[in-house]
N, C-alpha and C positions, 0 to 999 in steps of 0.2 A: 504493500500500500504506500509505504515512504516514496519507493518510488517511482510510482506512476505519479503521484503529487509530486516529486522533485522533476521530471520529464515535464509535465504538465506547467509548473513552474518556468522551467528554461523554454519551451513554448513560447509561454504569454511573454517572457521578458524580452525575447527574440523578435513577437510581434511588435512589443510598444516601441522596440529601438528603431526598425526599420522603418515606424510610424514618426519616431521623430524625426530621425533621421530627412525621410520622401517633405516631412513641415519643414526642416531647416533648407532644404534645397528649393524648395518652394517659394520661401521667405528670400532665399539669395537672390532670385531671379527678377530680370529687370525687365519692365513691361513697356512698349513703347506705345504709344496711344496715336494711330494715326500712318495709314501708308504712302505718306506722304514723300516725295526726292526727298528731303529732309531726316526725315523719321527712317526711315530705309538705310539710308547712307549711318546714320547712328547705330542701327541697331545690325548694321553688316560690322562695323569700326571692333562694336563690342562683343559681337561673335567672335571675330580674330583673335581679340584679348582674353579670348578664354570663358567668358562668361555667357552665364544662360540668359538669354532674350528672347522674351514673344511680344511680339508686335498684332497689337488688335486691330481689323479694319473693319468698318460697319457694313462695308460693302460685300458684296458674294464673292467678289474677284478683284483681280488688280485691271479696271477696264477704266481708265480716268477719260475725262472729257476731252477731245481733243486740244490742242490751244499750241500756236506756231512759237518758240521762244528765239531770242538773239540771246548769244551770250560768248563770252571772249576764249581767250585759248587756254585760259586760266582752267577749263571745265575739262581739258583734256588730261591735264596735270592731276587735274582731284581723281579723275575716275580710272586713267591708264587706257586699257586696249579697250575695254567695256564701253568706251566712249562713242564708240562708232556706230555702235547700234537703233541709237537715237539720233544720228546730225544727216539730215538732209540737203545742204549746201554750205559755201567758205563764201564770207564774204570779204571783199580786200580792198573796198573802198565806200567810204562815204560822202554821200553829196549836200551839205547845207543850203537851206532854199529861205530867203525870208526879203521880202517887197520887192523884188526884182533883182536883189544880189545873189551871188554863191559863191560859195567853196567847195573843195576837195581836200580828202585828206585820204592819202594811201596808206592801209595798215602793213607792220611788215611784219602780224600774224594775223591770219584770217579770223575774223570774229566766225561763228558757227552758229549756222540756224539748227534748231532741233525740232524734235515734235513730242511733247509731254506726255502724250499718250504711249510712247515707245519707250520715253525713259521710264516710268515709272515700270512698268515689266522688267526691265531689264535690272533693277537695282532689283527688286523685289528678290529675283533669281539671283541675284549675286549674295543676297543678304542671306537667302537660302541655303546657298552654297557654303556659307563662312558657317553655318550650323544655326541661323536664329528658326526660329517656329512663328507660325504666323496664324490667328485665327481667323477668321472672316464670319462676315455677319455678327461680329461682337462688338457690343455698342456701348462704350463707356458710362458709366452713370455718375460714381461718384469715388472717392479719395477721402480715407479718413487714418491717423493713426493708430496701430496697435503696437503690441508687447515688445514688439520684434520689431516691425519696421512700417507697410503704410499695409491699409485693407482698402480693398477694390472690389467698388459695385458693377457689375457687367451684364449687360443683357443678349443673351448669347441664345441668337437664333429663337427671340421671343419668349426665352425662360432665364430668369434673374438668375445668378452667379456670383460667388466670392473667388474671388483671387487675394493672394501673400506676395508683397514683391518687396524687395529693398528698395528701390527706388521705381519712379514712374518719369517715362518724359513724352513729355505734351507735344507729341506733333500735329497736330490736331488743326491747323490753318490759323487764321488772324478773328477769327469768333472761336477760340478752342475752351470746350468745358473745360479740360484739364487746369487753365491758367485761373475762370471763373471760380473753380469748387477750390482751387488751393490760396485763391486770395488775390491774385494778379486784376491790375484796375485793365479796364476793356481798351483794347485798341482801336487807334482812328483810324481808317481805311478809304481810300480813293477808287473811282471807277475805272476800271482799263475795258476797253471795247476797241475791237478789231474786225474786220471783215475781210475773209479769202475772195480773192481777186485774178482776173488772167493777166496774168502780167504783160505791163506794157511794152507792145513793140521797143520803143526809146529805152528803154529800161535795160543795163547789162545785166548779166548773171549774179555776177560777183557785189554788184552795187546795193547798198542802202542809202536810201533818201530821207532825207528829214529836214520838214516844213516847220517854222516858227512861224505863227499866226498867234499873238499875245490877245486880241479881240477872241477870237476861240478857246483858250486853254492855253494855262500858265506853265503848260509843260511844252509838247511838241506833238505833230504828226509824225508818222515812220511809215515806209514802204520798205517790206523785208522781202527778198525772193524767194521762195521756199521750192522749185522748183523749174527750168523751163517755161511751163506755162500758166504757173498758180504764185501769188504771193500775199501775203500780210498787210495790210494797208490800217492799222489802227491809232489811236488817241489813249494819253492819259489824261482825264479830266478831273472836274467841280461840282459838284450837284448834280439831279435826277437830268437834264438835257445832254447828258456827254455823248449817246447815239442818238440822239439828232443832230450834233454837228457835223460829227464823220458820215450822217445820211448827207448833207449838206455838202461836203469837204470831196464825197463820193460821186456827187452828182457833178459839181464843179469840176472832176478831172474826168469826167464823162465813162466812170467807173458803174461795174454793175455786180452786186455782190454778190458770192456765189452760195455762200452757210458765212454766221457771224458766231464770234466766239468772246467772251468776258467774262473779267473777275471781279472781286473786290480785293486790293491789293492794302496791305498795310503800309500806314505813313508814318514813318521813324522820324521821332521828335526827341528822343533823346535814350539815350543804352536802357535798356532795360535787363535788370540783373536776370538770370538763366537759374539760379537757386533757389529755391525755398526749405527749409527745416521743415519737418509734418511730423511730429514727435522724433517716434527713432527716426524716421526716414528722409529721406529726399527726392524734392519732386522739380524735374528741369523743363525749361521750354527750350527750342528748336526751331528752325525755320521761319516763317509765318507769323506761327504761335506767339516767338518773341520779339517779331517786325525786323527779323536781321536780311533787310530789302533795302536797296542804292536808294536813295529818295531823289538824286539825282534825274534815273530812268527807271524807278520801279521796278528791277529788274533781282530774282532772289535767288535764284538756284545756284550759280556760284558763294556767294555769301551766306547763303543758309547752308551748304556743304561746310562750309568752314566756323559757322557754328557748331553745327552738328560734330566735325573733329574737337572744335574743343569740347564739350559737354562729354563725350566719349573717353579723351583724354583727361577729363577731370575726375572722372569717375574712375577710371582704370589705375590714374598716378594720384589717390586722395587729396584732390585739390588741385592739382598741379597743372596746367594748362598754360603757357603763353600765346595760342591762337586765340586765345576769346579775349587778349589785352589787345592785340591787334587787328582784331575784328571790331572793337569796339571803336580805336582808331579810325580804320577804313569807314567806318558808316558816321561819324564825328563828321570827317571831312567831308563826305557828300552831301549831310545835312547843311553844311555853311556854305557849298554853293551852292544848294539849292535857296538858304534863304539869301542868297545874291541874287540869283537867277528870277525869285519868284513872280518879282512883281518889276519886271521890264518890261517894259512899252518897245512900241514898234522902231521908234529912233534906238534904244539901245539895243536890238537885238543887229540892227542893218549894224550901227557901230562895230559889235561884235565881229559880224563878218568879215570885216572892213579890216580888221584887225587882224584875223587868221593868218597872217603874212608869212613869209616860206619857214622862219624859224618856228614860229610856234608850230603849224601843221606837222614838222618833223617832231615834234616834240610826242605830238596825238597822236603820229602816225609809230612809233616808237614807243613808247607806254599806254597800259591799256587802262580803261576806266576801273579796274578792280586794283591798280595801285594809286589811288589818289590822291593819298597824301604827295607821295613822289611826283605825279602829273601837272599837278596845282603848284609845287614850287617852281619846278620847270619852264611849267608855262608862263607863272609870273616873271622867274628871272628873265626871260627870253624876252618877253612883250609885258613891261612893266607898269603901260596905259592900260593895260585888262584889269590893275588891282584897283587902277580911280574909278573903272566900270563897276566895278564889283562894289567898292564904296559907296557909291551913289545907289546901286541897288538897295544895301542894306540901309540904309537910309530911307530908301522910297521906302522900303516898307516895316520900318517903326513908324514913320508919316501915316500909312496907308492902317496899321494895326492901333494907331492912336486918336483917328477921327471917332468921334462918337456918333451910331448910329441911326440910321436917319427912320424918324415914326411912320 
């Protein structure tokens, strides 16, 4: 009898250790919320380093909306050979257009169009591949602390679920519950709308065009070619009319549109920290989520790749990260020329052109809009009447931010 009760015994304590044991591994694992480029490229980083990652997506599959992106050569460097699987065309010049003047500036690396719908599979599979797990149809609900580390509400394929993870990161877009249930204030968002187009006869391959129209939109128009015979012709705008201008903007280049594609893109007003403490745990934002987007061109996948390494590297080396000090740098400086830029009128932007003269174009044509800080000194030392331009912007618009509102 002793010992079937001592068997029976080493049983049960056999069972409760493996029980703790499957909780404590449980508990180790980091949850990414959101299959977002973003969220993917994080949770492939932390696959590599060893750690267990599942990545939730509310959707059935990785089938995202289509939408045509530009982005620099800097996108080939983040991803290596996997890069090619999403770019569509090189571009190697651009044309500035505003009241009758222009410029050119030749790149000497092709910026790269992609197509978001392509990359987003192809991280997914790469994230795959480094060992993370990925759920689908699992819809995040909520974020609370427990004993160990944080607890997670999850609605998974229409039946509520708890999940154990050490830490959570919010990839979740620029409206992400993750950032709202952990405490993060809401982010301000701008409208991007674009319309596929057959590209124009006059139009090279290699070419991007882009219109300054300041009576339109305090950003710019862009024609991007995305093939042969299809291209990208959209706006970033201000309020609920932003596709009505580019209806407008489309009809004036005697354009006809073939499918329209838009987002709500987050407006970076100043760093927003990527940490939060949630008892034992920790809960990070990513991409979107924590507006790490050029406010210059609204432009994220580069920079939110390089958030996402560092949140990854912060996690892996307890703290330790020097890419989110310098990402924090790079979105600083596009912030301040953008509030240069914001509020020019039609004489300063012609001036601007006016300006492009062969030093500084080498300059653009030579560094790329994701080294900024660098670009901006550059460009001032070269052409030193762009920094009184730039003065007087920020000026007009403390002027423009100090009128009080008319009833």
């Amino acid at each position: 009898m002793a010992v079937a009760v001592d068997a029976s015994g080493r049983r049960k304590n056999v069972q409760e250790n493996l029980t703790s044991s499957r909780s404590e591994r449980d508990t180790d694992e980091i949850v990414v919320v959101g299959g977002s480029a973003a969220g993917l490229y994080t949770a492939s980083a932390l696959a590599r380093g060893g750690r267990s990652v599942r990545v939730l997506e509310s959707k059935s599959g990785f089938d995202p909306d289509p939408r045509t992106l530009i982005v620099t050569d800097q996108f080939r460097n983040q991803l290596g050979a996997s890069a090619g699987a999403s770019v569509l065309n090189e571009i190697r010049r651009f044309e500035l257009f505003t009241d009758g003047r222009s410029a050119q500036i030749a790149l000497s690396k092709p910026d790269l169009i992609i197509e978001r719908a392509k990359l987003i599979p192809a991280l997914a599979q790469g994230a795959q591949a480094a060992g993370a797990k990925v759920s689908f149809q699992s819809r995040f609900i909520n974020v609370s602390p427990n004993c160990r580390g944080l607890h997670l509400e999850v609605e998974s394929a229409g039946r509520r679920e708890e999940l154990h993870a050490a830490c959570v990161i919010g990839a979740d877009g620029a409206t992400s519950r993750v950032a709202r249930t952990a405490g993060w204030p809401p982010i301000e968002t701008v409208p991007l709308v674009q319309a596929i187009v057959r590209l124009p006869k006059d139009c090279p391959l290699d070419t991007t065009r882009v219109w300054f129209v300041p009576d339109d939109t305090p950003y710019f128009y862009w024609l991007i070619p995305e093939s042969p015979e299809r291209a990208a012709l959209g706006i970033i705008g201000e309020g609920p009319d932003t596709a009505k201008r580019l209806a407008r903007f489309l009809e004036k280049k005697n354009m006809e549109p073939l499918e329209w594609q838009g987002a709500q893109i987050p407006f970076y007003r100043r760093w927003i920290p990527v940490k939060k403490r949630v008892g034992n745990g920790e809960v990070y934002l990513v991409g979107d989520a924590a507006a790490q987007v050029k406010v210059t061109t609204v432009g994220g996948i580069v920079t939110g790749f390089r958030g996402a390494l560092g949140v990854a590297q912060s996690i892996l080396r307890n703290g330790r990260s020097s890419e989110l000090k310098t990402l924090r740098r790079e979105l600083d400086t596009h912030r301040l020329i953008r509030r240069t830029m914001h509020h020019f009128r039609q004489k300063d932007y012609s001036q601007l052109v006016d300006l492009l003269n062969l030093s500084t174009c080498d300059t653009l044509s030579e560094i790329t809009r994701d080294e900024s800080f660098r670009l901006l000194w550059n460009v001032l030392r070269r052409q030193p009447r762009l920094a009184l331009l730039g003065f007087r912007g920020l000026l007009l618009g403390k002027n423009v931010a100090s009128r009080p509102a008319s009833s």
